[in-house]
N, C-alpha and C positions, 0 to 999 in steps of 0.2 A: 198857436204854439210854434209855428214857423219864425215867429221872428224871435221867438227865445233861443232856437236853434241857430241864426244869426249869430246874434249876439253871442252866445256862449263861443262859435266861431270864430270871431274877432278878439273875444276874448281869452281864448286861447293864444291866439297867434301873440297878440299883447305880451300873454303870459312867457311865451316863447322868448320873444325878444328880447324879454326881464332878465333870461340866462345871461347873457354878455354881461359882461362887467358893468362897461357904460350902458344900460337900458333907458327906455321911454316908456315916461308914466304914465299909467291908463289914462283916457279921458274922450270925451265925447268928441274931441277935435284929432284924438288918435283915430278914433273907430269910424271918424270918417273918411281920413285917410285911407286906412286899410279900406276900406267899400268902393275909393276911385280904383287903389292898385291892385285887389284882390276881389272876385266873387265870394262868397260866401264857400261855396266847396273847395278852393284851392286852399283859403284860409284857415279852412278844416284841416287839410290835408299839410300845408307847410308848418301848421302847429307841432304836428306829429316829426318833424324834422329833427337830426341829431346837430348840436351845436359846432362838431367838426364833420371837416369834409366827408362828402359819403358820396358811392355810387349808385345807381340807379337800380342797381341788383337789389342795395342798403333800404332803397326808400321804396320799393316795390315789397320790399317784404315787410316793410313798418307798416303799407299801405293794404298789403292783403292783394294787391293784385298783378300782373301778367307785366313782366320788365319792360315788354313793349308799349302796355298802356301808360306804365309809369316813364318812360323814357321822353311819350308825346309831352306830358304837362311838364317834367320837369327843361324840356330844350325851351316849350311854349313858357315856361317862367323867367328861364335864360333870356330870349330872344329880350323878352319886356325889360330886362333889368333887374325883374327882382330874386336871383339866384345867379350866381357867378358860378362860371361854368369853366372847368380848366383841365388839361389834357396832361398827365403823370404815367410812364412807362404803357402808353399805348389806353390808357383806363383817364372817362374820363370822370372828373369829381365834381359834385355842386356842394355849394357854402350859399348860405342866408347871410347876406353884408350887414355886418355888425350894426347897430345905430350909430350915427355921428350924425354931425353938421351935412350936410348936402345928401342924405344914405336915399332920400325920400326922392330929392332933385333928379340923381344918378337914374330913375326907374325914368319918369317923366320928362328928362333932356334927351336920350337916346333916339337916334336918327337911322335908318335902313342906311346903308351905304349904298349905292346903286354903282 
């Protein structure tokens, strides 16, 4: 039963990214992508994500739990790439980057700066 929970997992997220105008069509070479850039539970949890910016207050209460928990994955989503992360009158906001050409690259190019 766990890997149907997978699945249903990616396939949310899938479904998620279907919101943007330009989406990407399910497929097995989708859900293996999402499996390098996503566990299983974040891809639960970024499913649950609103299509415009939101703050971590936004996704802690979509998520059911403590801002502080939600603060850890959503910066640990930042850091990797796959949430853009941006600072607006002291508040900051995260965005899911839309699908285009390179959306996949951008997660998997990014370098620590030292």
């Amino acid at each position: 039963m766990a890997h149907h929970n997978t699945i249903k997992n990616y396939s949310r997220l899938s479904d998620r990214i279907n919101l943007f105008p330009q989406g990407a069509p399910p497929s097995s070479l989708l859900f293996e992508i999402f499996k390098i850039l996503f566990n299983e539970k974040e891809a639960g949890l970024v499913s649950l994500l609103p299509i415009k910016p939101f703050t971590s207050e936004k996704a802690a209460g979509i998520w059911k739990m403590k801002k502080s928990d939600a603060d850890l994955i959503l910066n640990d989503l930042a850091d990797r790439g796959l949430l853009v992360d941006a600072e607006h009158n002291d508040a900051i906001f995260y965005t899911l980057p839309p699908p285009m050409a390179g959306f996949f690259k951008f997660s998997l190019m990014r370098q620590a700066i030292v």
